[in-house]
TORLUMKOL-67677 format. One record per residue: residue in three letters; x, y negated, z negated of N, C-alpha, C, CB in turn. Coordinates in steps of 0.2 Angstrom, whole numbers, padded with zeros to 4 digits, always signed. Each point is the difference from the previous one (the first is absolute). Glycine has a CB too. Layout:
// TORLUMKOL-67677
ALAXYZXYZXYZXYZ/...
// end
This chain:
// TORLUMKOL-67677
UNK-0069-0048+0053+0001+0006-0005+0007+0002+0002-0012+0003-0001/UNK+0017-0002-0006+0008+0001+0004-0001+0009+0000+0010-0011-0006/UNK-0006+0012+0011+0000+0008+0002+0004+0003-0005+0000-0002+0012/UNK-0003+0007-0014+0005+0005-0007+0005+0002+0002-0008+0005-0005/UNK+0015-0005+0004+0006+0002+0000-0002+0008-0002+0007-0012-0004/UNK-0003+0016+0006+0000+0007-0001+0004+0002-0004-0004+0001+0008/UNK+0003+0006-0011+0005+0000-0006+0005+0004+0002-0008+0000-0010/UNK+0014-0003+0009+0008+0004+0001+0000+0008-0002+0006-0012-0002/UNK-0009+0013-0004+0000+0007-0004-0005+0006+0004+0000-0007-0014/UNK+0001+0011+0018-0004+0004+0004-0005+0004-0003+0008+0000+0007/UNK-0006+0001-0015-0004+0004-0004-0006-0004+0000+0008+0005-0006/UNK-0004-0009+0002-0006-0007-0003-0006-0002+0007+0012-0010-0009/UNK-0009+0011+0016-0005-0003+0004-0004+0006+0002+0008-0009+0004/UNK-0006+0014-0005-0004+0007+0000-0007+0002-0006+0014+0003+0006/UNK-0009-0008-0011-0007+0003-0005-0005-0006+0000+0008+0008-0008/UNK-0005-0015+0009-0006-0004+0003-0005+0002+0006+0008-0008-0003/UNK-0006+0010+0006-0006+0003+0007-0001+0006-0004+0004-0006+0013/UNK-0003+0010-0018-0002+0006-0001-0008-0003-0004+0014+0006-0001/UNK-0010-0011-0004-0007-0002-0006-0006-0004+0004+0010-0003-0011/UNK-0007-0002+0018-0005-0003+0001-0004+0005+0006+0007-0012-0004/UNK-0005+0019+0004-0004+0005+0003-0007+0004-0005+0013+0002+0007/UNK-0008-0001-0012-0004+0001-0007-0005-0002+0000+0008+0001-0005/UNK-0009-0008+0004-0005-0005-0002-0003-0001+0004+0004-0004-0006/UNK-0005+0003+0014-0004+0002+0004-0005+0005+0001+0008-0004+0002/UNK-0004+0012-0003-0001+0005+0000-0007+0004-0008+0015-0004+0008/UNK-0012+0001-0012-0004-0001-0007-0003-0003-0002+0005+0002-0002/UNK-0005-0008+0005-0001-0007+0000+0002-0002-0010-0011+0000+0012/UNK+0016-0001-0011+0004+0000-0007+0002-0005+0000+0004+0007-0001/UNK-0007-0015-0003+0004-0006+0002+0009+0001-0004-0015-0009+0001/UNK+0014+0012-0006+0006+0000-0005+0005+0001+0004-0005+0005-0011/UNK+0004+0001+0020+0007+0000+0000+0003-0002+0005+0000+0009-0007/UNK-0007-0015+0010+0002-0004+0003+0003-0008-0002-0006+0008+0005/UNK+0003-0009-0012+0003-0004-0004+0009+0001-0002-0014+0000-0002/UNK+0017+0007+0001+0005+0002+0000+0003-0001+0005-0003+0006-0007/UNK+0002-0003+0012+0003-0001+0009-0001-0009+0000-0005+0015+0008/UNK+0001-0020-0009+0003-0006+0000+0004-0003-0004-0007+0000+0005/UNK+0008+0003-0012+0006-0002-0004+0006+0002+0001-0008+0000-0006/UNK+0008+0007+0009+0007+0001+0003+0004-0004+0006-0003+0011-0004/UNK-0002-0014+0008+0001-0002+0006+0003-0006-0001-0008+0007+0005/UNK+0008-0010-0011+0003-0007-0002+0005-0001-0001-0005+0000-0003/UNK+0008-0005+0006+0007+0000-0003+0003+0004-0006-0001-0010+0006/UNK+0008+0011-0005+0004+0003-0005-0002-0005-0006+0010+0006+0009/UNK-0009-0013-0009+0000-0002-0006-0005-0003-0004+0010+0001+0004/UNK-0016+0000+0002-0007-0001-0002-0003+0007-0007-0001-0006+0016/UNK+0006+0013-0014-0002+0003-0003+0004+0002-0007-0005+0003+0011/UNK+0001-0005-0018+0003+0003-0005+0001+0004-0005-0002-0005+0003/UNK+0006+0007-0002+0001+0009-0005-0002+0000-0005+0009+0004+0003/UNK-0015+0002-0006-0001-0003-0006+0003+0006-0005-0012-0009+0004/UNK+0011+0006-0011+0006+0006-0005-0009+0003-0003+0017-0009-0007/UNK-0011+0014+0002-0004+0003-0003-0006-0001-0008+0011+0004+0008/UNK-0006-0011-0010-0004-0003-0004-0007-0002+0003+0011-0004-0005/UNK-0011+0001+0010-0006-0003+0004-0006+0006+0000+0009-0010+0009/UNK-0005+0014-0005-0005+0008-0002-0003-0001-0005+0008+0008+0004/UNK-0005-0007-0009-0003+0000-0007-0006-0005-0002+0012+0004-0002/UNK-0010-0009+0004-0006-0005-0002-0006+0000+0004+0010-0007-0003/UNK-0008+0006+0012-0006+0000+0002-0003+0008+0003+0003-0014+0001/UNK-0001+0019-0001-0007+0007-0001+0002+0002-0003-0004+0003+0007/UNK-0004-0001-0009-0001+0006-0006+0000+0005+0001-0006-0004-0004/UNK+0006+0008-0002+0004+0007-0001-0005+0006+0006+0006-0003-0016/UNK-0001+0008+0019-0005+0004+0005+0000-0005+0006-0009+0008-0010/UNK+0011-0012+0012-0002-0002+0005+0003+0001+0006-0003-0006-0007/UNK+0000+0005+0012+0005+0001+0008+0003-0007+0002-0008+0010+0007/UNK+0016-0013-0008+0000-0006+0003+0006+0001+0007-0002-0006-0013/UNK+0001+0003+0016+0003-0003+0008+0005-0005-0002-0012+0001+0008/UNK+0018-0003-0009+0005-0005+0002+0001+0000+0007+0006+0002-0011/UNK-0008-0010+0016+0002+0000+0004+0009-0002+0002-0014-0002-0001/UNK+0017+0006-0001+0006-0001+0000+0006+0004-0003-0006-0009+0001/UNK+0010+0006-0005+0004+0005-0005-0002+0000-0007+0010-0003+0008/UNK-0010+0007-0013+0000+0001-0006+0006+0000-0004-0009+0004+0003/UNK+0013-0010-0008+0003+0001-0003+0000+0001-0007+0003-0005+0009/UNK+0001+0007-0013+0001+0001-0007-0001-0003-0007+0007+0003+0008/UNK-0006-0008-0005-0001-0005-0007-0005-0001-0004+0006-0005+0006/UNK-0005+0006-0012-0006+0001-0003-0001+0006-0003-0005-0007+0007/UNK-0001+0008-0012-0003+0008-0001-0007+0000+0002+0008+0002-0011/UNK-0009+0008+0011-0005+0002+0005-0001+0005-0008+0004+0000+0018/UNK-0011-0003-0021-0004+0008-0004-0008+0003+0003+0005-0007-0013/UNK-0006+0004+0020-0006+0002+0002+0002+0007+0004-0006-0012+0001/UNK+0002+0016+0000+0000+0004+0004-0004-0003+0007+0002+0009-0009/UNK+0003-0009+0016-0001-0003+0006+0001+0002+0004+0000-0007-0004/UNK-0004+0009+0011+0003+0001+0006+0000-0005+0004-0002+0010-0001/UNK+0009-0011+0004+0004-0006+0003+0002+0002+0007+0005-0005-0012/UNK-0010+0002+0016+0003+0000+0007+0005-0008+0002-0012+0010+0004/UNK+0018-0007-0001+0003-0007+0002+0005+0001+0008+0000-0006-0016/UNK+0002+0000+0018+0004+0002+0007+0006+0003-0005-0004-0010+0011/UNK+0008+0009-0016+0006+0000-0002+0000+0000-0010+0004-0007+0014/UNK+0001+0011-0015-0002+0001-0008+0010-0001+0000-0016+0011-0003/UNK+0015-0015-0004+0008-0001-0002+0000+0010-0003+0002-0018-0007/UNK+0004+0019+0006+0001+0007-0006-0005-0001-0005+0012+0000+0002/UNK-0008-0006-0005+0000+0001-0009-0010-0003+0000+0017-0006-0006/UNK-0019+0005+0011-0005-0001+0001-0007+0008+0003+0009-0013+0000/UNK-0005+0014+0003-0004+0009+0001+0001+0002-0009+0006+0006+0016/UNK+0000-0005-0019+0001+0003-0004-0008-0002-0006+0016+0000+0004/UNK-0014-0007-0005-0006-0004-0003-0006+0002-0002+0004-0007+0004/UNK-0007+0009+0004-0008+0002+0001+0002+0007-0002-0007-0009+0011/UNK+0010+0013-0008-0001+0007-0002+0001+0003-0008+0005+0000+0012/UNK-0001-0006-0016+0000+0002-0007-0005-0002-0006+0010+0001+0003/UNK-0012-0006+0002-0009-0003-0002-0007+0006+0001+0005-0014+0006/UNK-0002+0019-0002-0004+0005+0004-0004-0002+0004+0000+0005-0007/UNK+0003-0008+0013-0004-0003+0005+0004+0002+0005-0005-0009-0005/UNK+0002+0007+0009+0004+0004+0007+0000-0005+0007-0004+0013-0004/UNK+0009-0012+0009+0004-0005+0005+0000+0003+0005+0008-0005-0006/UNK-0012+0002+0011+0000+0004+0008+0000-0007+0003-0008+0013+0000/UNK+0009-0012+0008+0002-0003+0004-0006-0004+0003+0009+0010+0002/UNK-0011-0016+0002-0005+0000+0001-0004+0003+0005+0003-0007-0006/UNK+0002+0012+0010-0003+0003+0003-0004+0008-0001+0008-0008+0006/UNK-0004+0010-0013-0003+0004-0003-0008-0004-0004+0014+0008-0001/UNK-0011-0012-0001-0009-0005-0002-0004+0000+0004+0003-0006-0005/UNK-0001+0005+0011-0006+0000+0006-0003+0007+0001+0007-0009+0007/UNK-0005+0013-0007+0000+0008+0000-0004+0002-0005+0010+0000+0003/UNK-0008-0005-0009-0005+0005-0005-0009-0004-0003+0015+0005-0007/UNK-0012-0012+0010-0007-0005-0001-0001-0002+0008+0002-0007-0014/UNK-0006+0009+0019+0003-0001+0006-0005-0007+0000+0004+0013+0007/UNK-0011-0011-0013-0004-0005+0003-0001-0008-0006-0007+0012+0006/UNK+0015-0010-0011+0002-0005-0002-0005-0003-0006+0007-0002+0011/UNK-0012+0009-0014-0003-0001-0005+0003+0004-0007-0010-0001+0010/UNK+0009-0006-0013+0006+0002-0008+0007-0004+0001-0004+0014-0002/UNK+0006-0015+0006+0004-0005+0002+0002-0006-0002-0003+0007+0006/UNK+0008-0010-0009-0001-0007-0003+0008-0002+0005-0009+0002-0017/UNK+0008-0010+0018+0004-0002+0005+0003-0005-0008-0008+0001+0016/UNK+0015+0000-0018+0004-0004-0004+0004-0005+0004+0001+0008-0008/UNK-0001-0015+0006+0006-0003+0005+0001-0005-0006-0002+0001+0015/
// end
């Protein structure tokens, strides 16, 4: 088995051992599933836009982006979107859809036990 490289970003490595505390803790598999998606190479991981949002959850829903959230596309659901990283024009998107954008450590916070939770990638 190769040994995991560690992440240069001190945040990013701080909220990995935050999430895979979480899920322990909760027993939450979602946000240990998250904490191994972050832990992946940079270009293992795929930003996803806001169209995609649109397609795959439904309206009212709680989604997780293991990553960044970018713009592209249109948002008519209302959604709450937790992700590591949000473009602008992309906060702007979910908030005029009437949805709302927290951190995923404000996610952890508010679903600690990761129930309602939907993992997007």
């Amino acid at each position: 088995m190769a040994a995991r490289r560690r992440k240069g970003n001190p945040e990013l490595a701080r909220l990995v051992a935050e999430l895979k505390k979480a899920a322990r803790t909760h027993t939450a598999p979602v946000w240990a599933a998250v904490a191994d998606r972050l832990e992946r190479p940079r270009h293992q991981v795929v930003p996803l836009n806001v169209g995609q949002l649109e397609r795959l959850a439904e309206a009212g829903e709680t989604v997780v982006v293991p990553g960044k959230l970018l713009a592209d596309g249109r948002l008519a659901k209302r959604l709450t979107v937790g992700a590591f990283g949000f473009s602008a024009e992309a906060r702007e998107k979910v908030h005029a859809a009437g949805g709302a954008t927290l951190s995923l450590q404000e996610l952890v916070k508010t679903h600690p036990d990761g129930a309602g939770v939907r993992l997007v990638a």
